[in-house]
BAMARLUM-866035 format. One record per atom (N, C-alpha, C, CB): x, y, z. Coordinates in steps of 0.02 Angstrom, whole numbers, plus 50000, padded with zeros to 5 digits. Last residue first. Glycine has a CB too. Layout:
% residues N
XYZ/...
//
This chain:
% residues 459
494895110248877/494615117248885/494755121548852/494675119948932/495685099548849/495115097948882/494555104348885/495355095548953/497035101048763/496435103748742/495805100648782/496375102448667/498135095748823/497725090148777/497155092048759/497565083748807/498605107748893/499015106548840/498825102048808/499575105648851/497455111648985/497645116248901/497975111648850/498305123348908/497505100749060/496955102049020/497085105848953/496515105649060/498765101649100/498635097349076/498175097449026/498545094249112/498605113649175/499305113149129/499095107349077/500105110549180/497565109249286/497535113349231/497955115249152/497555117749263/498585099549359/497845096549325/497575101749256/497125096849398/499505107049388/499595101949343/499245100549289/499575097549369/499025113349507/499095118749447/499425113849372/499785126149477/498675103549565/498035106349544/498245110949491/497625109849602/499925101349640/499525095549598/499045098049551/499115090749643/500055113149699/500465108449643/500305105449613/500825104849650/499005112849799/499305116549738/499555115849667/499695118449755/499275102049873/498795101549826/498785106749776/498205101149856/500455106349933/500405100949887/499935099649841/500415096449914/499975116650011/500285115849966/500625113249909/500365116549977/498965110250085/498645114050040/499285115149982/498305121150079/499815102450155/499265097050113/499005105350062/498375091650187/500595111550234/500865109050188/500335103750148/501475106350216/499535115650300/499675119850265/500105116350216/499905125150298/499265104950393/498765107750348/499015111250281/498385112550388/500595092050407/500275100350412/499595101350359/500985106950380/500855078650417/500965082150370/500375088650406/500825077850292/500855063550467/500995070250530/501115076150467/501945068850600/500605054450387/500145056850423/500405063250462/499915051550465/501495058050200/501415055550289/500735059550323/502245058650345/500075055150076/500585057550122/500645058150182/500705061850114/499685049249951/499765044750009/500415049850052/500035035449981/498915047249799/499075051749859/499025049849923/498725056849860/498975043349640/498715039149703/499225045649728/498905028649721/498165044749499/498595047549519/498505045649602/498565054649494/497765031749363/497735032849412/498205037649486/497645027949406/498515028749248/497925033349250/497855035649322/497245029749225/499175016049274/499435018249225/498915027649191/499405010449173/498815008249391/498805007349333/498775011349263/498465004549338/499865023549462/499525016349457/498995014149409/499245014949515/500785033549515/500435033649434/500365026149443/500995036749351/501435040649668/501385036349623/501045037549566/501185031749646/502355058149699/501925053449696/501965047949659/501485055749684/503275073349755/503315063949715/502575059949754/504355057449754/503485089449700/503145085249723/503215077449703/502605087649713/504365097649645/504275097949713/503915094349740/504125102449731/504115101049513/503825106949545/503815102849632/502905109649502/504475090249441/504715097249429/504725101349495/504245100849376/503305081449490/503845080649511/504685087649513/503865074549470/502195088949407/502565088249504/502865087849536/502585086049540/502725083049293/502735090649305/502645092949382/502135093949262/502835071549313/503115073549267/503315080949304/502685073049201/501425070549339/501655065649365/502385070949367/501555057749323/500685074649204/500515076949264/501125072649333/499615074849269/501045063349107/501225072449105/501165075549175/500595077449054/500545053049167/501165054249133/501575060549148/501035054049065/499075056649116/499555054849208/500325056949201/499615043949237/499215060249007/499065064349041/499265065049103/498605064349037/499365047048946/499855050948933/499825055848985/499835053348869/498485038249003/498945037949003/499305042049000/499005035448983/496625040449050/497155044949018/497895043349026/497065051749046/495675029048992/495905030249037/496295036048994/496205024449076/493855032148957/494495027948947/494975030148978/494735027348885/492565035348990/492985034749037/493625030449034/492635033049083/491475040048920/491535033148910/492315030848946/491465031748823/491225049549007/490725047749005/491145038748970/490155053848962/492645060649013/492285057449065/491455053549054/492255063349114/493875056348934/493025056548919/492885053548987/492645051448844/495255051448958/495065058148910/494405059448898/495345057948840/495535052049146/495235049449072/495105053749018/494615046249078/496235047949285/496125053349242/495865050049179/496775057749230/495875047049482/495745044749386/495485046949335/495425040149369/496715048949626/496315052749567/496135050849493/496655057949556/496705043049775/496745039949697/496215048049657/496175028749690/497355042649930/496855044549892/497085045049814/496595050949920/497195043150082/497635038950044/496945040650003/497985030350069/497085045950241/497585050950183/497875045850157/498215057050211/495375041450237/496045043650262/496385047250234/496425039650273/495065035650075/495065036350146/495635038550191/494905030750166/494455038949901/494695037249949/494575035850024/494955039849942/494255044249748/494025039849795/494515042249838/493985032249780/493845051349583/494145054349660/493775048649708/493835063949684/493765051749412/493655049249485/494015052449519/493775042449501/494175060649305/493545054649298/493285052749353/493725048049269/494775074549244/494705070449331/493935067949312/494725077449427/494745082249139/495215075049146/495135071849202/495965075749145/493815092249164/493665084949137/494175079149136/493495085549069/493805100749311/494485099049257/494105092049226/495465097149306/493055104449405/493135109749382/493435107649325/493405114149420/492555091749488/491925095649449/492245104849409/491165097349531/493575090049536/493405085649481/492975090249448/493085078449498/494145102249619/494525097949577/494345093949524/494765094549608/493025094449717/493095103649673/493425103549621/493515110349712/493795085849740/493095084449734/492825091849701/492745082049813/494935089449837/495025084049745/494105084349748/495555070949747/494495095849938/494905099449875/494795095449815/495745100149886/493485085550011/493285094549964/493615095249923/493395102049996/494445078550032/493805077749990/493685079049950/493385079049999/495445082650100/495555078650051/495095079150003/495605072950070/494545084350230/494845091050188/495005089350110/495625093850225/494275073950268/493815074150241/493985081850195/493235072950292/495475070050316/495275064950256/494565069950224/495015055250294/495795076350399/496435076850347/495765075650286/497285069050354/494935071950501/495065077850484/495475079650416/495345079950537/495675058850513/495065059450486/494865064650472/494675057350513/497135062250543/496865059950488/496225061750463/496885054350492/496625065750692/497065070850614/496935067550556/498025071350609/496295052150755/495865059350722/495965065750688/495615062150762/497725046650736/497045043150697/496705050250693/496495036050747/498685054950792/498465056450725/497945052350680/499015056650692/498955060650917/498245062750899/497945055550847/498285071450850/500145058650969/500185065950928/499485065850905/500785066750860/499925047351038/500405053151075/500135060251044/501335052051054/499745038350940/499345038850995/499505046351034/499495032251042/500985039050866/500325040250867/499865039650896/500145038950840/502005035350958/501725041450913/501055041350885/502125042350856/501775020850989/501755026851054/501755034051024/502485026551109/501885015450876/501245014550892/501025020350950/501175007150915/503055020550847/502985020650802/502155022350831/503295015250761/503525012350958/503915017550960/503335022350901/504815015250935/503684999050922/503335002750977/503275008750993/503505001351022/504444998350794/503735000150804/503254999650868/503464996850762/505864999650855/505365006450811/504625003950797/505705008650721/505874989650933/505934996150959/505515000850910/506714998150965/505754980350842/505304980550886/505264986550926/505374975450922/507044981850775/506504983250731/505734984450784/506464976250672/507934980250890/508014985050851/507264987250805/508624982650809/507534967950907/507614971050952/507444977450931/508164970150978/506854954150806/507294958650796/507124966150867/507184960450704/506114941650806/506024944350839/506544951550858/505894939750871/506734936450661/505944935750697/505774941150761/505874927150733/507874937650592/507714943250626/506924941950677/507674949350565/507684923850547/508394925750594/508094930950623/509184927950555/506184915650547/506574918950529/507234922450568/506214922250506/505114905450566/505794904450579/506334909150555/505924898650557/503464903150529/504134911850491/504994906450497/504224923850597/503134890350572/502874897450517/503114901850501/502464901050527/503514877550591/503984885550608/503394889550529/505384884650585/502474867550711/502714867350617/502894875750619/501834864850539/502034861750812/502504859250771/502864859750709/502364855850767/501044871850859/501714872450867/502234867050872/501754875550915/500044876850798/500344876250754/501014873250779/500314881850722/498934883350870/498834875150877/499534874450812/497774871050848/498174895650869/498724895150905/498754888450901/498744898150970/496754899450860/497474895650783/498034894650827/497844902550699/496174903750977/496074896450950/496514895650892/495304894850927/497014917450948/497054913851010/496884906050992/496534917151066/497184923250780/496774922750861/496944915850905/495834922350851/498514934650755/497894930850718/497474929750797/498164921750665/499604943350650/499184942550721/498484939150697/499014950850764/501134944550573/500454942050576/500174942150656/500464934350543/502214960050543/501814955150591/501224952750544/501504958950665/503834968650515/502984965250496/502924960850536/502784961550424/505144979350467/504594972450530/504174974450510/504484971750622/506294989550430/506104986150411/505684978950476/506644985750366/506355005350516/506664999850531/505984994350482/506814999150629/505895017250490/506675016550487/506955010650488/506995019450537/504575020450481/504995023150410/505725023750427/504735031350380/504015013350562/504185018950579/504655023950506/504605017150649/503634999150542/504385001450560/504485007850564/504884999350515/502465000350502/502594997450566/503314998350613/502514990650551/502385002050351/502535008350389/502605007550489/501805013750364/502894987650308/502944994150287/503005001850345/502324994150244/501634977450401/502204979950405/502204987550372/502654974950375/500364964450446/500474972850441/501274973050434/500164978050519/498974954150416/499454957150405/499514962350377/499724954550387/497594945350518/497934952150497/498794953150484/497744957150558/496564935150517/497194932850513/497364940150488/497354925750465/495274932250514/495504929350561/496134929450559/495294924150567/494704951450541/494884944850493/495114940250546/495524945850429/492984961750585/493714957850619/493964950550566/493454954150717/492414974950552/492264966450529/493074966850565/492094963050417/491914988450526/491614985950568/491804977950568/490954988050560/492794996350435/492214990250411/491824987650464/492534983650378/493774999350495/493345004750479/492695001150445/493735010250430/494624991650528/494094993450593/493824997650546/494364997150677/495304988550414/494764981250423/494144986650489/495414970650480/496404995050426/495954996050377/495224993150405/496234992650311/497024999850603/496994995950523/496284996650502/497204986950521/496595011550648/497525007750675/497605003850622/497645001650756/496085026050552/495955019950602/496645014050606/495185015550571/496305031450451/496125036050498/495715030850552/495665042550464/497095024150335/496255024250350/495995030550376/496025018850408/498575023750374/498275027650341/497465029650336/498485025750294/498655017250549/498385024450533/498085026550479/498815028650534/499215005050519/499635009450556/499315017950536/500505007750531/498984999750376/499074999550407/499605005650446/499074994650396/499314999050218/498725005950249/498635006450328/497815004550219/500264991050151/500164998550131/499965002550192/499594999450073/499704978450243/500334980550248/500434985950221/500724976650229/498634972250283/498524978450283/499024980750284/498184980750322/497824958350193/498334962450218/498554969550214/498724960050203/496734948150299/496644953150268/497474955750258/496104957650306/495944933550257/496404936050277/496434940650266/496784934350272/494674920650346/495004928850318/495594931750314/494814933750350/494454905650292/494904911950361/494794916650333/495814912450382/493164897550283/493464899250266/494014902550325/493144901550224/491664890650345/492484888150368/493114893250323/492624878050340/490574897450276/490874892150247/491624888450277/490964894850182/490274907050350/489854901050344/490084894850304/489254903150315/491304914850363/491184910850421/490834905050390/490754914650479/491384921350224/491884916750277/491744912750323/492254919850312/490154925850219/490134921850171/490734916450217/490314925650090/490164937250322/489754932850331/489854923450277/489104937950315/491454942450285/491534940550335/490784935450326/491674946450389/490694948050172/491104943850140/491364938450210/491734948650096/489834956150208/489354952150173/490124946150160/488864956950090/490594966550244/490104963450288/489944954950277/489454967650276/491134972250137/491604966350188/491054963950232/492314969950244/489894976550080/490254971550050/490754968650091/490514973749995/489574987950177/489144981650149/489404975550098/488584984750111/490444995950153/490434992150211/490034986050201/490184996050265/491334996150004/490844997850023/490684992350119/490324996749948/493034997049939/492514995249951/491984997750003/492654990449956/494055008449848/493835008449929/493085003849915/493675018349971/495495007049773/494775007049763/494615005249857/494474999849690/496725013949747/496315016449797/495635012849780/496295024549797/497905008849681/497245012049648/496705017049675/496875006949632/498775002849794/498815005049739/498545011549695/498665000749722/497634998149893/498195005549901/498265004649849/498895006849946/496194991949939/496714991749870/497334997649873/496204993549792/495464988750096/495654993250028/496274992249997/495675000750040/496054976050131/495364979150152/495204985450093/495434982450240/496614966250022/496834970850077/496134973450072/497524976350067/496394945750037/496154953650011/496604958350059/495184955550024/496014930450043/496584936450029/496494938950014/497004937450006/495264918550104/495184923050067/495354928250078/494774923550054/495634899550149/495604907750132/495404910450098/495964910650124/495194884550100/495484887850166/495544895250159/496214885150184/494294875449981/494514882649988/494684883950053/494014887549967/493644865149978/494254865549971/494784872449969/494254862349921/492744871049817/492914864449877/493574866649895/492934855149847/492204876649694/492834871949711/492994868049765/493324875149710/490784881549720/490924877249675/491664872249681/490914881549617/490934889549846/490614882249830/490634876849760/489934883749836/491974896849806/491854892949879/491394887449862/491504897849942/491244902749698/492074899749701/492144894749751/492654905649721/490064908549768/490194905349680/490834897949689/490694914149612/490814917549849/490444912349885/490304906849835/489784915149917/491414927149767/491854923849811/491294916549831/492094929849885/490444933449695/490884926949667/491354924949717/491324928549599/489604940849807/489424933249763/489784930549733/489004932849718/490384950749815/490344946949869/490204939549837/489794949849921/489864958649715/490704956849687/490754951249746/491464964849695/488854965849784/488904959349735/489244957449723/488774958549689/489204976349848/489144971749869/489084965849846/488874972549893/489524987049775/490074982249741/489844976949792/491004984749740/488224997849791/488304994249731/488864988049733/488494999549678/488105004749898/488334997349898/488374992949869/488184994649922/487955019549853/488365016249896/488555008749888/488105017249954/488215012949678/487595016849734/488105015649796/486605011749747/488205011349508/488675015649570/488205016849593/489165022349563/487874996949430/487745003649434/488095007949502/486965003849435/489094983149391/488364986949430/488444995649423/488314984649533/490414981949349/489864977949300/489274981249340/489874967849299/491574997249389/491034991849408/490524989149369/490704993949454/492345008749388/492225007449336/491884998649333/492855009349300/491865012949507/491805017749454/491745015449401/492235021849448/491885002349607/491185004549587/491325010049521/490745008549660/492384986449635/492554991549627/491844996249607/493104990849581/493104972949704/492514977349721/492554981349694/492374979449776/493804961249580/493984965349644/493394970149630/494824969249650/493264945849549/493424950749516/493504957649568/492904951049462/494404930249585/493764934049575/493804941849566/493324932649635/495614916849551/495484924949572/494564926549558/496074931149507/496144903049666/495654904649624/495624913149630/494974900449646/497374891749668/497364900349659/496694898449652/497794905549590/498124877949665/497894880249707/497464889249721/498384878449736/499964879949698/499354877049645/498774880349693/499294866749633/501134891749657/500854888749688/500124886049684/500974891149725/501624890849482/501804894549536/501014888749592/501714905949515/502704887049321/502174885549374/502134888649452/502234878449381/503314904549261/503214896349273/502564893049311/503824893949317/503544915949232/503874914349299/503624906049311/503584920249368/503004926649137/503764921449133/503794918249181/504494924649131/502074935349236/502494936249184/503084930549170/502774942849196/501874937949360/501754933749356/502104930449288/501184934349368/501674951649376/502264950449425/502534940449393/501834951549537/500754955849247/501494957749266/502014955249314/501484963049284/499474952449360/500014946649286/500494949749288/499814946049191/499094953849494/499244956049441/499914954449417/499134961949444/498584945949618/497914946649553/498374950049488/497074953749581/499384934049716/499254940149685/498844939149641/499754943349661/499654920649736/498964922649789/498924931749759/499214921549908/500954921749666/500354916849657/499624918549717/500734908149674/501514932049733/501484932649670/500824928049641/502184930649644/501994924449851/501544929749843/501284932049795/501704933849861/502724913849816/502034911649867/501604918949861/502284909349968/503824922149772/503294916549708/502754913049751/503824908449662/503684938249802/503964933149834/503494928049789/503914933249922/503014952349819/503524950549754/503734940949751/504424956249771/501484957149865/502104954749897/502364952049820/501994948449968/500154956949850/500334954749914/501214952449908/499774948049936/498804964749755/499414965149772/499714963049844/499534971049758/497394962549631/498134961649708/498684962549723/498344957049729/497044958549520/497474965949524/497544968249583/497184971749489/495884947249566/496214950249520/496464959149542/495714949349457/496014941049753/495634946149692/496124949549618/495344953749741/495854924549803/496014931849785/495914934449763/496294933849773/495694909049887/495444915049833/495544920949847/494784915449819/496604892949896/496674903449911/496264906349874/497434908149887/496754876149960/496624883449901/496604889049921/496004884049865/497054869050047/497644871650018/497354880449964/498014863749962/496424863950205/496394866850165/496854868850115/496204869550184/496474863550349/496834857850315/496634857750221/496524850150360/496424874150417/495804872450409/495894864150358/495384879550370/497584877950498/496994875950521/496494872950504/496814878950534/498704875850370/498714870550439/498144871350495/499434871650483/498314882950283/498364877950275/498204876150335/498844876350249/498624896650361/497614896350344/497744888150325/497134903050249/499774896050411/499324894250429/498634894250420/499424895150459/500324899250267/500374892550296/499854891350352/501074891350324/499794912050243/499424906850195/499794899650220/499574908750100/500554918850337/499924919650336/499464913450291/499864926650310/501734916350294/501674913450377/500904914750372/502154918650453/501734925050173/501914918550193/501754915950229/502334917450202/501524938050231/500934933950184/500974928750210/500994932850104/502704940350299/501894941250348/501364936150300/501474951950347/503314939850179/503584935850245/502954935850294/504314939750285/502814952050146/503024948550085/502904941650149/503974950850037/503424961350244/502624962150229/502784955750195/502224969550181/504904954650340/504464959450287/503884958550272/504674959850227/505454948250444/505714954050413/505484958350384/506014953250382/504074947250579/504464941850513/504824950150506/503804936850419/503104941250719/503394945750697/503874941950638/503704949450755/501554936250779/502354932650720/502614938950698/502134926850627/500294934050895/500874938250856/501324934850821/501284942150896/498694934150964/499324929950951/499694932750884/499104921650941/497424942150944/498004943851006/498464939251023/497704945051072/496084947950895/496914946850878/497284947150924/497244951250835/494804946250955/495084940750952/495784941250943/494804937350907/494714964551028/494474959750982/494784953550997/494604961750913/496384974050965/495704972250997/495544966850970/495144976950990/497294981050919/497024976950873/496554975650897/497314972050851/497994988651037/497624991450970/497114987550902/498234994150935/498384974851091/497824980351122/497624984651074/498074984951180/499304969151012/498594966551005/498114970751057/498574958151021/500344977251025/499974975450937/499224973150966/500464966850877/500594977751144/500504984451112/499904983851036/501404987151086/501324964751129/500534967051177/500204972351158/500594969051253/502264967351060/501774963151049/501164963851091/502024957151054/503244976451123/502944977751069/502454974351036/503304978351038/503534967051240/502984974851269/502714976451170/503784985651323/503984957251183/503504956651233/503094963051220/503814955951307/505194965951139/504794961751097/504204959051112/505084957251081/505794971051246/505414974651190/505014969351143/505974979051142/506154960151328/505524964551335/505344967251292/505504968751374/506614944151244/506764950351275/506054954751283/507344954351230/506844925751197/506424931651215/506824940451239/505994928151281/507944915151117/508004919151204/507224924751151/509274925851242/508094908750988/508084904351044/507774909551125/509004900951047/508594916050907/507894915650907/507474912150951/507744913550857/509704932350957/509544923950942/508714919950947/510014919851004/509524949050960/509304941650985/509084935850958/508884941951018/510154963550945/510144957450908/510084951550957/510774956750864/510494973251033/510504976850963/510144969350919/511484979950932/510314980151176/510284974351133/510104976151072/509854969351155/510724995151186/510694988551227/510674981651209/510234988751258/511025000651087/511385001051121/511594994851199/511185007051125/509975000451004/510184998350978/511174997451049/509965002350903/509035007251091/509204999051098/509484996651069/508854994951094/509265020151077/509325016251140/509425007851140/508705017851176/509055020650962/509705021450959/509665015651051/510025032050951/507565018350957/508105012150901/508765014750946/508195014250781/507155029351022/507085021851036/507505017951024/506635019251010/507565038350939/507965037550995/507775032151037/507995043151030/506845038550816/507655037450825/507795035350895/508105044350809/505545039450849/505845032250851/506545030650841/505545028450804/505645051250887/505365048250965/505365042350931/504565050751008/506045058750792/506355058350849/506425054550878/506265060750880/505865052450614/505315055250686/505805055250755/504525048250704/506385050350492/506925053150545/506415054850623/507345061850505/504915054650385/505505053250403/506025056350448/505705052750360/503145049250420/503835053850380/504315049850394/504075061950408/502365041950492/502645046050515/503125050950507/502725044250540/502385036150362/501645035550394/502015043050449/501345024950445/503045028150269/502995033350286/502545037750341/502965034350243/502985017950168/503315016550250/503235022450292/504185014950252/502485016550060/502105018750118/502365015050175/501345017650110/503265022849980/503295015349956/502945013050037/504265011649930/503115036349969/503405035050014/503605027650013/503085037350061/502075046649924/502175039249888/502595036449945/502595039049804/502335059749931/501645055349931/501655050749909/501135057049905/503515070949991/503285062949961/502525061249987/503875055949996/504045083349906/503715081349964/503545074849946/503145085549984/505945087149877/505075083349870/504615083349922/505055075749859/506935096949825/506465094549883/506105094249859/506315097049937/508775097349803/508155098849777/507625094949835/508095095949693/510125093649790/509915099749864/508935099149836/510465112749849/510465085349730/510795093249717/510635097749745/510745096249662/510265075749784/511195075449792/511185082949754/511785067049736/508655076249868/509045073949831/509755076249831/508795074549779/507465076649998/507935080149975/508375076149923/508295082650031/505995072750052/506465071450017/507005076249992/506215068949976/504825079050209/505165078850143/505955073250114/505365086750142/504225076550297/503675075150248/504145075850179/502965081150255/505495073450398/504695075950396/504485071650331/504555085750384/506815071750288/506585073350351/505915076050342/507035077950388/508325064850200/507435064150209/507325066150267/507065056850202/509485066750092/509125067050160/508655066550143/509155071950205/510005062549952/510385064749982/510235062450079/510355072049953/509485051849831/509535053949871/510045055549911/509275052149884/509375051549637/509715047649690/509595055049753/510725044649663/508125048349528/508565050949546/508845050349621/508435055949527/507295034749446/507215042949465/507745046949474/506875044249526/508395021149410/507985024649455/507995031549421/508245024449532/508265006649313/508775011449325/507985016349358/509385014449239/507374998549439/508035001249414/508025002249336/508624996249434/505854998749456/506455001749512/506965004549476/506834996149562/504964994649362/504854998049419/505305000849464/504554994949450/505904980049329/505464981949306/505134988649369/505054975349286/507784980149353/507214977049375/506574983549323/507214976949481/509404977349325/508934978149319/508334977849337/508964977449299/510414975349490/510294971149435/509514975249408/510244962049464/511804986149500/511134983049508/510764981649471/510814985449536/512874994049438/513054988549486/512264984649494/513414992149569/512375002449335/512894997849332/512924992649360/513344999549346/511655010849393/511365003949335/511735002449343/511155003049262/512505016049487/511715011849514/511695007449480/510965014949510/513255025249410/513515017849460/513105013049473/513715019249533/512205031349371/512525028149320/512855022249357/513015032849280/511665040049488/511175035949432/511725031149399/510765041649364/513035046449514/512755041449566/512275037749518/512345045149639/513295054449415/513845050849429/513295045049491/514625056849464/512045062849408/512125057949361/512705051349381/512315062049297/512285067949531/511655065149533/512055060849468/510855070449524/513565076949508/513495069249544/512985066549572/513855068349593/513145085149427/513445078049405/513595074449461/514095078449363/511525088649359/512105089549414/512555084649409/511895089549487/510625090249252/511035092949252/511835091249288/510715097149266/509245080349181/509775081249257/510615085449230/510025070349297/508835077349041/508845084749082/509165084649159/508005087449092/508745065249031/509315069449013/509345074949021/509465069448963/508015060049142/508625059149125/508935063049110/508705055949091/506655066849060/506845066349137/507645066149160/506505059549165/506585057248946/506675067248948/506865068948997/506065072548942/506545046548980/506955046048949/507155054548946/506765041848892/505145048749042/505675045149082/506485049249048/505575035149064/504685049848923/504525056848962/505145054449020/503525058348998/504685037248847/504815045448836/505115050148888/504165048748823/505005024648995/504585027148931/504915036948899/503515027348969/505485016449046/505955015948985/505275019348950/506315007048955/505135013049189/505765018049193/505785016549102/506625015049257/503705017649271/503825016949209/504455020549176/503255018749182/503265014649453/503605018349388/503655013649344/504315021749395/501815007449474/502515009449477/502665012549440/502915005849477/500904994649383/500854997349454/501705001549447/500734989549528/500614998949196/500534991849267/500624998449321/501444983049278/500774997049013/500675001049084/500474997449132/500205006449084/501764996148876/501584991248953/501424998049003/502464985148993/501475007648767/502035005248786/501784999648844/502515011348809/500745018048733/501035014648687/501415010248689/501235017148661/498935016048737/499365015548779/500015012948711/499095010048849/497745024548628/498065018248673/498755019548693/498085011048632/496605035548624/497285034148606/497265029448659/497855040048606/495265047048539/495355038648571/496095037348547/494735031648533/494505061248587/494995056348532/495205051048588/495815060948489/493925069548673/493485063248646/494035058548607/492795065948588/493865082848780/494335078848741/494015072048727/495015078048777/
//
């Protein structure tokens, strides 16, 4: 397929609730009290870009699956990656219930054990220097407390980040973000930004070699020296969204650039954290320690909303100034499920399931490419993985419609995933997912990929 088509509409991160195929989606729901629930939704909630008016409304969620209000089943690979353990896991219900029984809620003033034992927990898996904690409500709230104290150590205000970031909806997050859409209308935002261009190798200014995106290292250090004044540098170790997976030789090279310049590191591992990698966080698979790790999303076990910053022992010098102060800071309930969360996995294997997962992953989407021209790329790690579709695999424009379609027709068939920048098919399913159920998913997916090909003539 060689014909050249543009996008007809805004394509970005998320669903795309006001396009065609959206609009075909809709009116084909049959059941009525799926529709009777969709319609109350718009009603009562306030529009948004990516969310509302929604997909379709839920019934249950258990394991690896979604169920909806007409009985129908998804498997989720998207999960908005709280998912890590699926959904409903036993061994954090009955944590939460237990404590929700005992102490359900602590004033910010008194300590308790779970919150102790769930913090020690954090920084023995974290190893290394991380081993001072801030627990907050949300990933978004981890940033925050994260870019005050890169201020208040290094007395620093600036931030460099990477175009088409993602750290959170919040106008401190939005401004240390790389993608305009969030940015859209919203005014002056926190001063102080510098972006540089994110590691990437497929569609990369260098030639693709393993360590081809180590260069992308040089405009960070560019920036650093040219502006002055720089206290951080905000990255997630890998991009979830998209999946771009940098090269070891490039965080290497970027930890080296940090140090030498006083910078912090920050890394946030709030998507991929808690396993996806096939490591506790992203950053250990780089061999590089940040000075400042944030984690939530899937920390909660896919029941209880908490995030953490953990940083090191010498930043500990803050304690005149409330870096989170948040009501839930140390939430009982939320600390339960991710101790709970950390004692599963460890329990059930699943860092080395993963890695096993990951390299099965491979093979299939990697057979997958070399059989369907619409598959431009296949990256990943762990069980988090980006497929990029294009109508030419040589001048590698993207395939909008095709994702679209493919997206579309999975969903038909039982399967939910994301569609990121607008080409990109991202696969992110719970870790405790079966062999058999990854082959069956990939099924699905694969009998798409072909559906696809006929119907835009690739073959």
């Amino acid at each position: 397929m060689t014909q050249d088509r543009q996008p007809t509409h805004f394509r970005s991160e998320g669903d795309i609730n006001t396009t065609p195929a959206r609009q075909a989606w809709k009116e084909a729901i049959e059941d009525a009290t799926t529709q009777n629930l969709l319609q109350r939704d718009s009603q009562v909630f306030l529009h948004q870009a990516m969310s509302t008016p929604c997909l379709d409304s839920l019934e249950s969620a258990d394991g690896i699956y979604l169920q909806d209000s007409a009985g129908k089943r998804y498997m989720d690979f998207h999960g908005n990656n709280v998912h890590q353990l699926g959904y409903g896991h036993p061994h954090v219900i009955q944590r939460v219930q237990q404590q929700m029984a005992k102490l359900p809620f602590s004033p910010r003033r008194f300590t308790h054990a779970i919150a102790i034992e769930c913090a020690e927990k954090l920084t023995q898996i974290c190893g290394g220097e991380l081993n001072r904690v801030l627990f907050a409500p949300g990933g978004t709230s981890a940033i925050g407390m994260a870019l005050k104290l890169a201020r208040h150590v290094t007395g620093n205000y600036k931030v460099v980040s990477l175009w088409d970031s993602f750290h959170g909806a919040s106008l401190d997050a939005i401004a240390v973000g790389g993608e305009a859409c969030f940015r859209q209308g919203m005014g002056p935002l926190m001063a102080g930004v510098e972006r540089i261009p994110p590691p990437i190798s497929y569609r990369g200014a260098f030639p693709s070699t393993d360590d081809s995106d180590v260069h992308y290292a040089d405009y960070l250090e560019y920036v650093i020296e040219k502006e002055g004044g720089v206290g951080a540098f905000i990255a997630e170790a890998v991009r979830n969204t998209d999946v771009q997976v940098p090269s070891k030789a490039y965080w290497q090279r970027v930890r080296e650039i940090c140090d030498k310049h006083n910078v912090l590191l920050i890394i946030d591992d709030i998507p991929n954290g808690m396993g996806r990698s096939g490591e506790w966080f992203t950053h250990q698979a780089y061999g590089i320690e940040p000075d400042i790790l944030c984690i939530g999303k899937g920390f909660g076990g896919g029941l209880v909303p908490i995030a953490a910053m953990i940083t090191k022992d010498k930043f500990n010098t803050a304690t005149d100034i409330s870096m989170g102060h948040y009501t839930h800071e140390k939430s009982p309930i939320g600390c339960a499920a991710a101790l709970a969360t950390m004692e599963v996995i460890e329990q059930e294997g699943l860092l080395a399931k993963v890695k096993a997962d990951s390299q099965f992953m491979r093979e299939k989407l990697s057979a997958m490419q070399a059989k369907y021209p619409v598959i431009g790329d296949v990256r990943g790690i762990g069980l988090l993985w980006g497929v990029e579709l294009v109508t030419n695999q040589q001048t590698k424009q993207r395939a909008f419609d095709e994702a679209e379609t493919v997206l579309y027709q999975c969903l038909n068939n039982g399967l939910s995933f994301k569609v990121s920048q607008g080409n990109v098919i991202q696969l992110s399913p719970p870790l405790i997912i079966s062999r058999q159920q990854l082959n069956d998913a990939l099924a699905i997916f694969e009998q798409a990929i072909a559906d696809v090909c006929h119907q835009y003539h690739y073959l």
